[in-house]
N, C-alpha and C positions, 0 to 999 in steps of 0.2 A: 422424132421419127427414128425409127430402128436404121439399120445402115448398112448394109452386106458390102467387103471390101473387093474393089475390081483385081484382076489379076494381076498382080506385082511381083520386079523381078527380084530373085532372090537376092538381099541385103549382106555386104560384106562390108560394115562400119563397127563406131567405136562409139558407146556411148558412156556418161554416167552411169546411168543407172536402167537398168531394162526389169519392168515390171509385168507378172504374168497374170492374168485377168484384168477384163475390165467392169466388174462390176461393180458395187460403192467405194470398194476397198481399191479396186484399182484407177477409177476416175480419181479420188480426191488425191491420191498419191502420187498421179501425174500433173494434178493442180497444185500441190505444195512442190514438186518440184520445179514447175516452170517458175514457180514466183517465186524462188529460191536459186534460178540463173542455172538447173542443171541440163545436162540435154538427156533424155529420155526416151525411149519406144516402148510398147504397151504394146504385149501381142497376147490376142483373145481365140478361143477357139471357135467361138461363135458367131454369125451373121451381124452383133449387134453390141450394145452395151447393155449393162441389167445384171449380166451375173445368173443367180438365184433366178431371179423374176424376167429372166432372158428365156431360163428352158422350161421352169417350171410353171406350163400354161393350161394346167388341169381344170377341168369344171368346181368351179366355190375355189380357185386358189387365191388367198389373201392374208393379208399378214396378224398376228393375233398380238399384235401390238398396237395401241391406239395411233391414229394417223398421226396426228401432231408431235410425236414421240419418235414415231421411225419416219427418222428426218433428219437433212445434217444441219448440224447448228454453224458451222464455221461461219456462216453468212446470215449476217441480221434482213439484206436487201433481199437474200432467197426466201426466207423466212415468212416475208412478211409478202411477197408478192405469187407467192404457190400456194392456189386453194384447195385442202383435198374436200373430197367430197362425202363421204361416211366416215364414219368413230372409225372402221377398220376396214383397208383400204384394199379394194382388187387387186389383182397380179397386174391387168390393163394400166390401172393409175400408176403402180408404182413403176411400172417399165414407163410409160411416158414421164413420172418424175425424172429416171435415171437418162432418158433422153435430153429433156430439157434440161438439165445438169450439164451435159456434154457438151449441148448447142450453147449457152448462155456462158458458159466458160473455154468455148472453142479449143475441145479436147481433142478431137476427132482427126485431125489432121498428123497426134504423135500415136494413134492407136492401127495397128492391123490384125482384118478382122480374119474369118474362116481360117486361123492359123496356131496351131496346134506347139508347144515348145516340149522337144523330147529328151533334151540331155544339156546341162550344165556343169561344166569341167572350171573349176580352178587350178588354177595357173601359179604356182608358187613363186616362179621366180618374177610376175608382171603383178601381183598380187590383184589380176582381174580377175573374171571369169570370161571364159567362152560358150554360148549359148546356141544353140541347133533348132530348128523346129523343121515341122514336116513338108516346108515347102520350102528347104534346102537351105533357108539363112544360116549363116554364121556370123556371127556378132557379138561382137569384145564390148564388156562391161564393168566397170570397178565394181557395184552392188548390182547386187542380182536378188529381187525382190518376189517374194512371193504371194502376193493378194488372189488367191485361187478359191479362197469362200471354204467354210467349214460342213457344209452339206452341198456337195456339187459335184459327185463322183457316185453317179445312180447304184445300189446294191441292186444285180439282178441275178436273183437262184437261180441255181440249172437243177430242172425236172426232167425227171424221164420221158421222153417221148416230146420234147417241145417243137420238134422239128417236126412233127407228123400233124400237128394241129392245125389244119385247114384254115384258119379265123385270123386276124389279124392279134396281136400280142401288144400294148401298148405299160411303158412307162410312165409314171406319173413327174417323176425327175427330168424327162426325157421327150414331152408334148408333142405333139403336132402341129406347126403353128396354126396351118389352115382348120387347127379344127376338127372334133372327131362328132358325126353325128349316130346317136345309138337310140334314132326311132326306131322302135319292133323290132329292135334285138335281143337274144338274151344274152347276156352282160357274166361275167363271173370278177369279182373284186379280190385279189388278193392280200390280205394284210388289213389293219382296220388302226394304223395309223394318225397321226396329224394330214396327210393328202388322202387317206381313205376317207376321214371322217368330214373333211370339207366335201367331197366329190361323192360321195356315194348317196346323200338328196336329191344332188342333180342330176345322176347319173339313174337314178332310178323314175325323175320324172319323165324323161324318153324310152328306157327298156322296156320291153315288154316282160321282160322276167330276171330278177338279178338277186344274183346268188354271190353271198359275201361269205370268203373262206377265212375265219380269225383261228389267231394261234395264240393271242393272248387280248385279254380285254382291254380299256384305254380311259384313262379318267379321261373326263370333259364336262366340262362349263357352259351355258347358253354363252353367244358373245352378245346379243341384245343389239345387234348394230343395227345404227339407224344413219338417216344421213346428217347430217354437218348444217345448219343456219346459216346463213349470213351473219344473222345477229352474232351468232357465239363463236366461228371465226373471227369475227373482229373483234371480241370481247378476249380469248384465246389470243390473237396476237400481241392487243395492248399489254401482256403480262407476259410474251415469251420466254425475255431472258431470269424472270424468276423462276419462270418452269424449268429452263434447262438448269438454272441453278440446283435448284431443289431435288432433280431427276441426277446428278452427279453425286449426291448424297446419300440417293440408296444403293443397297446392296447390286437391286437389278439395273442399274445404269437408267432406269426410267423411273418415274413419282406417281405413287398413287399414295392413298393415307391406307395404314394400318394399325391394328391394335397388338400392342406388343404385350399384353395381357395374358399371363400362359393360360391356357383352354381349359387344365384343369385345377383352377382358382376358381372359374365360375361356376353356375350350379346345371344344371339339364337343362334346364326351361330356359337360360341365360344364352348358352349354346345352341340352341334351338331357333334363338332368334336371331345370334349374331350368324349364324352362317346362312339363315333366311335372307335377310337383310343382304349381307356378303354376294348369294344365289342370285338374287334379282339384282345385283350391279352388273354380276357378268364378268367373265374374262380369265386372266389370270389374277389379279388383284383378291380372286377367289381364296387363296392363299394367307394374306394377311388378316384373314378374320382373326387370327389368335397370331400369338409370338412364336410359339413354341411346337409348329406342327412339322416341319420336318426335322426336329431334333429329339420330340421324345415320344415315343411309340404309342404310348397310351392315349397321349394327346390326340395324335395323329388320328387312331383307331376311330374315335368320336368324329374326325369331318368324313373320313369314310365309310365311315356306317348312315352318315346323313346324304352322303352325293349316292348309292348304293340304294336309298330308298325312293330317292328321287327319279334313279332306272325303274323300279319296280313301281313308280305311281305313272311313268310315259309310257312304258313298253307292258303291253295288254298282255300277252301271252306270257306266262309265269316262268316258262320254261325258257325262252330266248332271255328273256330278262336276267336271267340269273346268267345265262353265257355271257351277258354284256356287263356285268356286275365283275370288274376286277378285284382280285383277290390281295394285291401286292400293295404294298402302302402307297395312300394316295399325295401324288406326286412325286413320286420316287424317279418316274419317267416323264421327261415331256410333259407337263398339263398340254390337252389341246383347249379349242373355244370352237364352237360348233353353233351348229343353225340347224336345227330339227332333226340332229341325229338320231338320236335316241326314237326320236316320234317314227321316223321312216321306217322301222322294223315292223310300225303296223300295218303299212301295206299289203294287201292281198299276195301282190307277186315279187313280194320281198321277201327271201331267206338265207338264214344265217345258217354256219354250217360248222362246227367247232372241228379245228383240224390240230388243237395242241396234243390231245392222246394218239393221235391215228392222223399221222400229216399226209398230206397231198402224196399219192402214190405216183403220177404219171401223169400226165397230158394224154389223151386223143386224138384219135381225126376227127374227132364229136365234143370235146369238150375231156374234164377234169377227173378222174376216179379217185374217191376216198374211203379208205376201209370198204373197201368193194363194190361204192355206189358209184354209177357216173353218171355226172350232171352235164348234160348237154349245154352247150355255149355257144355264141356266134364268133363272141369276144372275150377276149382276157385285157382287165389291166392292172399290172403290179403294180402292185403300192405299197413297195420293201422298204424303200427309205435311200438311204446312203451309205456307203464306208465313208464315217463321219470323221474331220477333225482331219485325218491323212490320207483320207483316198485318192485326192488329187496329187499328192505328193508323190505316191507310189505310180504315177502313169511318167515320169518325168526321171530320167536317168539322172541324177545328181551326185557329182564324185567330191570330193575334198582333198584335202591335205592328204600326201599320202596316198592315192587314190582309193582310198575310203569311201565307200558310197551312203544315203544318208539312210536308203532300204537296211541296210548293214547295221549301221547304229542302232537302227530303231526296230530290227528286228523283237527284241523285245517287249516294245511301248515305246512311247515317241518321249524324246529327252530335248526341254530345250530350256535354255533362261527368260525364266519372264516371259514365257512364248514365243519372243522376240528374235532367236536367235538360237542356236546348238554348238556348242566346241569342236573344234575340227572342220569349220565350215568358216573361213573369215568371209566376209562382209555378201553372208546372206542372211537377211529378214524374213520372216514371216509378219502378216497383221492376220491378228486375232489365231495363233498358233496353239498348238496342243502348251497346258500351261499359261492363259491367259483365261479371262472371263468370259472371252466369246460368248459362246452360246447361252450361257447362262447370264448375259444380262442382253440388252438391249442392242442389235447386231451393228445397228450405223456409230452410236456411241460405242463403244470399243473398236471400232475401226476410224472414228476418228481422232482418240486418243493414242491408238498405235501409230498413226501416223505422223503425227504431230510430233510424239517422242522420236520417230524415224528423221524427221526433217529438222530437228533442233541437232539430233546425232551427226547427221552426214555436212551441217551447217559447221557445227565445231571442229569434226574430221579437214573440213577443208579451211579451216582459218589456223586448225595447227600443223599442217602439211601430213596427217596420218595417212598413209598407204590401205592400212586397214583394219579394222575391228573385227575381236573372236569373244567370245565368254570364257574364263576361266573354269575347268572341269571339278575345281573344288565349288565354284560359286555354282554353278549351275547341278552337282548332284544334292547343292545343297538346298537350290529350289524345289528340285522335282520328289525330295523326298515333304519340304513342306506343303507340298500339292498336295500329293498324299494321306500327309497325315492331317490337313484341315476336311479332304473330305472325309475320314472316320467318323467327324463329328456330326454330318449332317445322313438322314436316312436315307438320301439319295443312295448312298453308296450301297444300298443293301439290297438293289436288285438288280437282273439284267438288263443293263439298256445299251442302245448307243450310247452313252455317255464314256460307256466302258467298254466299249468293242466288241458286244457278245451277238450284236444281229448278225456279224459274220463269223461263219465259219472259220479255225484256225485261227482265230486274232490272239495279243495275247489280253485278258483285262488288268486293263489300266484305267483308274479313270482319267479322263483327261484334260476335260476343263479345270477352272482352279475356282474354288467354289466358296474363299474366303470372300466374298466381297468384290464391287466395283471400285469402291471407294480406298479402301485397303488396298487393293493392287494398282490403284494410281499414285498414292502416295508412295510404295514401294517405289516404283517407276521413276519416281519427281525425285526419290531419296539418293536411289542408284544415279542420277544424271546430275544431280548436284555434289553429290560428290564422286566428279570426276570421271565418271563411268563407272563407280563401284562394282567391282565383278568382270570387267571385259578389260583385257589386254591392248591397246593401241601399238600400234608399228610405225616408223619411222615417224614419228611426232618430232617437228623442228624447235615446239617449245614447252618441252616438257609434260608434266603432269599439269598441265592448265586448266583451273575451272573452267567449265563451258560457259557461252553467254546464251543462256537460255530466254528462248524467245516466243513462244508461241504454251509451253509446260504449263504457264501460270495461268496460261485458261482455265484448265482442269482443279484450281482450287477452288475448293468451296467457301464460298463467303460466311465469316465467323458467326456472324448471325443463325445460320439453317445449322440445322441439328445432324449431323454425319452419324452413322452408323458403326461402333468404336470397334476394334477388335477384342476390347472386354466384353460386349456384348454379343459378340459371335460366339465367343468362349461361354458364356451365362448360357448360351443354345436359347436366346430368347429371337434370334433374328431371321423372318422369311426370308429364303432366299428363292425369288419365283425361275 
């Protein structure tokens, strides 16, 4: 059950460790610290836990990751006792997963909710932090943890005239809980997105007329979701821990089978089939039909000329179809996985309205003007996306060393070690940070790998009496520069996306996830903590340079038997990365 917190008086304590969200990232991070003896507060901004799937409660929102997969593995009794119910699971499922998370592990009682944290000051000479939020707390913390979610900081443009529009204006980052009903209204869709592309079927089977504004087109895949057996949950469980094995060894931190075949070693008719075959599995796994498609152009060109024909055999009107026909290599952004999008354009009172030459001039008291048309509306709802990777960090005053702020450092791209951490900031974490695989692999798996690395750290910090841990500014320009140059290698990096900061305004691009690999940047991790904190400076350490006793790290090896994804093989550019 969701959980809104009663009014509480403003807090003037001292704790271990004070984590901000509570979503996957923040729940398991207060369950590795309770069973790790520290004391903890969790303060959430929202009514509830969920995170992600706390706000975002749009019509078709669901995760495009198969259920059994976005799931946390720490627990085999969780595992085997949570049924989900379809291959790809609603926004409703997974917020009641992340509930019964919090009930069955009786989190709830170190989290406060409706509470917003606004500024974070370290303290050089107590080597804690002091912590502020909007409902007056102040509160001392040795670590100060940042589990804030890498899409949870809504992107909303400002248009001219949004204040004069009569209608209500809805965020898709941003829901309603109660619920938006759009019988007999006309509808206007902004953006055509991953939450445009779930929400705009359903959203068109109540409008009376719904008018979708794109500024750029979006690949997408059927997802084919259907619901979940009994039979094959229980067939799926008796094999868990080989799936999460096997799912640690690919690039995306989740297992599917691919061919690492380059695309063009086979012949036309060969490719015709595999990406057939590929089409009717559905998903993102759409991707590993070939090895080699987001590393070499040509390759690439072939699955996009084939998903491009597959627009123009659903969508009847020759002319929409090509607007929905993206231009930019496919995958280069977000794949989404969709449920009848494509088909919805043939609606009668469904229209699309291409705003990339001639963007959205203005708001109304009547609705949208484009290049001189205005389209009447009852309703708007933007479906911008996010200031992704750092936009929660920039709502949140964070000073350092020095009084350094961390807006300051990162004014130009966000700089950190291993994602893990930024120089000039001792003993602040991020999970799933700019510099880490977040987003580009599988969301629970790398948030339970960050935390895990987090709780075997602050474990050893207190068995050698360390004050505190910083990263070394050689070690860490030395990451962010092989951030960098690993995505050169992949085509991702050759358009505009979030990935790189270009849906907002003024950012600068950077890309920012790390795009080597899951597997790769675990073993980096297990390398850097074995020996010794590789890269990170400890303070007042009573016994010296002490190997850690690493306790929980050795989960994340992969059993010699299953086949790992090598860094030669990223290098050969034969490896999807979805």
């Amino acid at each position: 059950m969701a959980q809104a917190s009663a009014a509480h008086p403003s807090e003037i304590e001292v704790f271990d460790a004070v984590v901000v969200g509570a979503g996957f990232a923040g729940l398991y991070m207060l369950h590795r610290l309770r069973e790790l003896g520290f004391t903890a507060r969790v303060y959430e901004a929202g009514g509830g836990v969920g995170g992600t799937w706390y706000w975002n409660r749009y019509p078709g929102a669901r995760c495009d990751v198969e259920s059994l997969q976005y799931s946390f593995s720490f627990s085999e009794e969780l595992d085997q006792e949570w049924n989900w119910s379809e291959k790809y699971s609603p926004q409703p499922e997974i917020l009641a997963y992340a509930n019964h998370v919090a009930d069955r592990f009786d989190l709830r009682s170190q989290i406060v909710f409706d509470t917003r944290v606004t500024a974070a000051t370290f303290n050089e000479d107590t080597d804690s932090w002091l912590i502020e939020t909007d409902r007056g707390d102040r509160v001392t913390a040795k670590f100060f943890i940042m589990a804030v979610g890498c899409l949870s900081a809504p992107n909303r443009p400002a248009f001219d005239g949004m204040e004069d529009f009569r209608g209500p204006i809805y965020h898709t980052g941003e829901w309603p809980h109660e619920g938006v009903d759009f019988t007999d209204l006309r509808v206007g869709v902004i953006g055509t997105g991953s939450s445009a592309i779930q929400s705009i079927p359903i959203i068109a089977r109540q409008a009376s007329e719904l008018t979708v504004f794109q500024r750029t087109a979006t690949w997408s895949v059927p997802a084919w979701n259907e619901a979940l057996s009994a039979e094959y949950l229980k067939e799926a469980k008796a094999h868990y821990p080989e799936l999460r094995a096997k799912a640690r060894a690919r690039p995306t931190g989740f297992y599917f089978p691919f061919n690492l075949q380059p695309a063009l070693e086979a012949n036309a008719e060969e490719r015709q089939q595999q990406y057939e075959a590929a089409w009717q599995r559905g998903g993102l796994p759409f991707l590993g039909a070939y090895g080699d498609l987001l590393f070499e152009k040509s390759a690439n060109d072939t699955i996009a000329e084939f998903a491009r024909q597959k627009i123009r055999s659903i969508v009847r009107d020759p002319a929409t179809a090509e607007l929905l026909c993206p231009q930019n290599v496919f995958g280069c952004k977000r794949l989404c996985v969709d449920t009848d999008y494509f088909a919805t354009y043939n609606l009668p009172h469904v229209k699309l309205v291409d705003v990339s030459r001639t963007p959205i001039e203005r708001f109304t008291r009547d609705g949208i003007v484009v290049d001189g048309t205005a389209y009447e509306v009852d309703a708007i709802v933007s479906a911008t996306g996010f200031a992704a990777m750092t936009g929660s960090f920039d709502k949140i005053a964070i000073t350092g060393r020095g009084g350094r702020t961390l807006a300051e450092k990162w004014r130009a791209g966000p700089r950190a070690y291993l994602g893990l951490a930024s120089a000039g900031f001792p003993n602040l974490f991020m999970i799933t940070g700019p510099g880490s695989p977040s987003v580009l692999a599988s969301m629970i798996q790398a948030i339970e790998q960050h935390v895990d690395w987090l709780a075997d750290c602050l474990s050893h910090m207190r068995d050698v009496g360390a004050r505190s841990i910083e990263p070394l500014q050689a070690d860490e320009d030395a990451w962010v520069t092989h951030v960098n140059d690993v995505s050169t290698v992949s085509l991702r990096s050759t358009c505009s996306s979030w990935y790189v900061g270009t849906n907002i305004a003024g950012r600068p691009r950077v890309f920012m996830p790390y795009i080597g690999g899951f597997p790769i940047y675990v073993q980096k991790c297990n390398e850097v903590m074995n020996n010794a904190y590789e890269g990170f400076v400890l303070k007042g350490t009573r016994l010296g340079n002490t190997p850690p006793q690493v306790h929980f790290t050795a989960r994340w090896q992969v059993p010699l038997d299953i086949e790992v994804i090598s860094p030669a093989a990223v290098a050969a550019k034969r490896v999807p990365v979805v």
